[in-house]
Structures are given as C-alpha cells and as structure tokens.
C-alpha positions as CSV (number, residue, x, y, z in Angstrom):
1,X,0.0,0.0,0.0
2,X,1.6,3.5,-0.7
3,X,2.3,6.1,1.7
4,X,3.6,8.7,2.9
5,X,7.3,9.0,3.9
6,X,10.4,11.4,3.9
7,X,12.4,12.2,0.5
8,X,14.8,9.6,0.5
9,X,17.6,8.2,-2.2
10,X,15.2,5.2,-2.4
11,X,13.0,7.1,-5.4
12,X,15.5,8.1,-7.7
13,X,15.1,6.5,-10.8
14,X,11.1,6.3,-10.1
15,X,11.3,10.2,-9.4
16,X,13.3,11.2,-12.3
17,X,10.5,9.0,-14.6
18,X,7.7,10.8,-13.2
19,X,9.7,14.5,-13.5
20,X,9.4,14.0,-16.9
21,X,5.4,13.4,-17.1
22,X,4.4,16.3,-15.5
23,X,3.8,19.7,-17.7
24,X,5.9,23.0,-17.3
25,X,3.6,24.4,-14.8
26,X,3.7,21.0,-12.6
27,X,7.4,20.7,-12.3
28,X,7.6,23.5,-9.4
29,X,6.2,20.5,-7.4
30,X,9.7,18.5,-7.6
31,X,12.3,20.4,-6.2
32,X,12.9,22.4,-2.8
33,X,10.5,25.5,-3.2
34,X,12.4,28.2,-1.4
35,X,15.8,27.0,-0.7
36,X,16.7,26.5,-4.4
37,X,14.0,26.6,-6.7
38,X,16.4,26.3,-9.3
39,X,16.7,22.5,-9.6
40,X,16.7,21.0,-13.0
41,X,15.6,17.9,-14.4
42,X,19.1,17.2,-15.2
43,X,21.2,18.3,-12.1
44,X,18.7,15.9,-10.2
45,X,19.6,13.0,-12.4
46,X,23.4,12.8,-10.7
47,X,22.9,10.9,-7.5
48,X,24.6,13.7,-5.4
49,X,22.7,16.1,-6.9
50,X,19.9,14.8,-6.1
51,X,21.2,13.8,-2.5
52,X,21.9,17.4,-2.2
53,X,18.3,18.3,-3.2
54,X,16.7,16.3,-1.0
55,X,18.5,17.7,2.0
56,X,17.1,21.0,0.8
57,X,13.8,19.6,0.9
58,X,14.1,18.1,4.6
59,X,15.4,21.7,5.5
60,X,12.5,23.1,4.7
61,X,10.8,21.6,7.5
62,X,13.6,22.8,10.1
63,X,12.2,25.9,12.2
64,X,16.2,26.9,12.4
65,X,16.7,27.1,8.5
66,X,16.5,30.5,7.5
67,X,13.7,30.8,4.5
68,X,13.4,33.6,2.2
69,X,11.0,36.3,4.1
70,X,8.4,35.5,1.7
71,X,8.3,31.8,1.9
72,X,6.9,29.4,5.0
73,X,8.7,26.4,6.6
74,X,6.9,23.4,5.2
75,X,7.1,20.0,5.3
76,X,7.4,18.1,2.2
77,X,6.2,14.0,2.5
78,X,6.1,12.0,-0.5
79,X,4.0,9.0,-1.8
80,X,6.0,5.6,-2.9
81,X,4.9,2.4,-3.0
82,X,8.4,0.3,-3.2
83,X,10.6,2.2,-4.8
84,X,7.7,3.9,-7.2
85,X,7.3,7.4,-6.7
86,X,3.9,8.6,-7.1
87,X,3.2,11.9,-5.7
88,X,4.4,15.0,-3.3
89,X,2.6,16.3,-0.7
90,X,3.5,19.8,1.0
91,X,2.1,20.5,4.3
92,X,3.2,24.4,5.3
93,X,3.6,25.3,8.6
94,X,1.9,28.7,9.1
95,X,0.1,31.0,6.3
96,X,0.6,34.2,5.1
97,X,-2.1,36.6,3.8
98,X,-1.4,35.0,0.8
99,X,-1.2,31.6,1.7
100,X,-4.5,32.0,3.4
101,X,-6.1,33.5,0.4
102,X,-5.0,31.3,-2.1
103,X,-2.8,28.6,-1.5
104,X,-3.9,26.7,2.3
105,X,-1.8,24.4,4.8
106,X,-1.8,21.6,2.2
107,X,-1.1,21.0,-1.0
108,X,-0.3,18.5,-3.9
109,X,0.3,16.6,-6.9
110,X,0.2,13.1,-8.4
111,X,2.5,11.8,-11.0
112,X,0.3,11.8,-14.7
113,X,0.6,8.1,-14.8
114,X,-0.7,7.4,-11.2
115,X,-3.9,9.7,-11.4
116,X,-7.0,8.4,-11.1
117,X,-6.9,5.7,-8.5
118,X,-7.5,7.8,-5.2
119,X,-3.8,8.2,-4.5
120,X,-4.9,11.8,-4.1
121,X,-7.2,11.4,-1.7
122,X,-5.0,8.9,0.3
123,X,-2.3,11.3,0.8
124,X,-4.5,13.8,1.7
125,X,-5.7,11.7,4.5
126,X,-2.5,10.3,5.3
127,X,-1.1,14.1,5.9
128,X,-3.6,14.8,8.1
129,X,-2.0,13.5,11.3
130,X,1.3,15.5,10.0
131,X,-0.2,18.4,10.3
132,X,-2.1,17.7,13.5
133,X,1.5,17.5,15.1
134,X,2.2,20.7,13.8
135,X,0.1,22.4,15.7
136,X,-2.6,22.7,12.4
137,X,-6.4,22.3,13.0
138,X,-8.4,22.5,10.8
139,X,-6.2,22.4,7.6
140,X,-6.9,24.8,4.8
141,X,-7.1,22.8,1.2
142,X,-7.9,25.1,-1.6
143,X,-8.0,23.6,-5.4
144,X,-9.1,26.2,-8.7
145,X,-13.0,26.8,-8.7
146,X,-13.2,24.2,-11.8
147,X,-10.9,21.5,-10.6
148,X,-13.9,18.8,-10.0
149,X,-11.2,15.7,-8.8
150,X,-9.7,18.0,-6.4
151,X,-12.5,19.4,-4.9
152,X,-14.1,15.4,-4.6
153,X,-10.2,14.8,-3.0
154,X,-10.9,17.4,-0.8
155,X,-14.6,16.8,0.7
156,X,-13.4,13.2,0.7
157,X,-11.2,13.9,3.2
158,X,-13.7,15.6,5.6
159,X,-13.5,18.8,3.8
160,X,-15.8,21.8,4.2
161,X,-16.4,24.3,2.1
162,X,-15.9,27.9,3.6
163,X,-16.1,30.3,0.3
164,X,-14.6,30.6,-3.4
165,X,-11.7,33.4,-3.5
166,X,-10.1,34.4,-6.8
167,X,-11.2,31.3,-8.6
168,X,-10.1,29.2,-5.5
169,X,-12.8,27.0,-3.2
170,X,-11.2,27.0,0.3
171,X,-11.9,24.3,2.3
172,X,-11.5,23.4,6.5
173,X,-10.1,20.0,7.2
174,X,-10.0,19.0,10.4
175,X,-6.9,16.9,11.4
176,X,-7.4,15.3,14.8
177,X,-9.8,12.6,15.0
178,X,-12.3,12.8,17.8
C-alpha cells in the first residue's frame, strides 16, 4: 500500500520517470521550493545532486533554516509504493495573507501516470496527522473553482467548504480525530 514518507535516495530513478510526465507548470512540485528553486531535471539525475536536493527539501521543514521572508517552513512528505514514486505532498507550517487567500496548509500533486486511482485522496488523508502535530487544526485545502477531482479529494477527506476566492474554493479540514 503507498504512503507517505520522507524524500529519500530510495525514489531516484522512479522520481526522475515521473519529473518528466508532468507539464511545465507542474514541475515547481519537484524540487525544494524556497531554498533553491532552481533544480533541473538534469542536475537531479546525478545521485549527489539529487542527494543534495533532498537535503534542501528536509530543511525546509527545520524551524532553524533560514527561508526567504516570503516563503513558510513546510514539510514536504512524498508518496511511494516500493521504490515507485507517485506523488508529493507539502504541508506548510503557518500562512501568510497570501497563503491564506490562495494557497492553504496543504497542497499536492500526483504523477500523470498514477492519477486516477485515489492516491490523491489517500495522501491527503494520510497528511492529516502530520499536520495535526504541527500544531494545524483545521487544515486549509484550496484547489481552482473548476478543478472537479480535487475538490471530490478534498470533501473526501472531511472537507468543508468555507467560500470561493479568486477562482479558488477554500476548504477546512480538520486533522485530529475525535
């Protein structure tokens, strides 16, 4: 069964493979998003490269690594089964007016060959207790006001619906069971 777990060398080939099935606007989901968002395709192929973006990835998460004043601390988790890489999952820490606007807590993407069989909505539920130990309750999920799966991913995951800004639904997830 897949789930979630730390980047780790583990993925590398399966990682690379799904890199090159996402679109332009998609790829922003593989590397570290604030340390170096400057991570190609290519530099990720060489084994310490790709070491070396991981541990930007895993420093994202550390309250004592300095981010860009812009950016939030987040915590990126993502979704192997074996050594298949399926899907990233980004769970950030706090939110800025932006964040809170338009982007949420959680956020994330599944590799085009791996999409529609619920993965989505597995991680989703599988980051909830992540974020519960982060101190996050309820979670905000946002997806684009046409994105039908997403929103489905969303309610599916105990969901609910607060309002639509700028094209965006924003849902409440609760994370702690009780």
């Amino acid at each position: 069964m897949p789930t979630l777990v730390e980047p780790s060398l583990a993925v590398h080939r399966s990682f690379l493979e799904a890199w090159g099935e996402l679109e332009p606007h998609e790829e922003r989901w593989m590397g570290a998003g604030g340390l170096n968002d400057q991570w190609t395709r290519a530099e990720a192929e060489d084994p310490e490269q790709f070491a070396q973006l991981i541990d930007a990835i895993l420093a994202e998460a550390d309250e004592e690594t300095e981010m860009p004043s812009e950016l939030v601390h987040q915590t990126v988790l993502w979704f192997v089964e074996a050594d298949q890489w399926l899907g990233r999952l980004s769970i950030r820490h706090r939110l800025t007016p932006a964040l809170l606007e338009l982007g949420g807590h959680i956020g994330y993407v599944v590799r085009p060959s791996a999409r529609r069989k619920g993965y989505a909505t597995q991680m989703l539920v599988q980051s909830l207790p992540f974020a519960a130990r982060l101190g996050i309750d309820p979670a905000l999920v946002t997806c684009d006001s046409d994105n039908e799966p997403s929103r489905k991913v969303i309610q599916a995951a105990g969901g609910e619906l607060e309002d639509e800004r700028h094209g965006k639904l924003r849902f409440w997830v609760p994370t702690r069971v009780s």
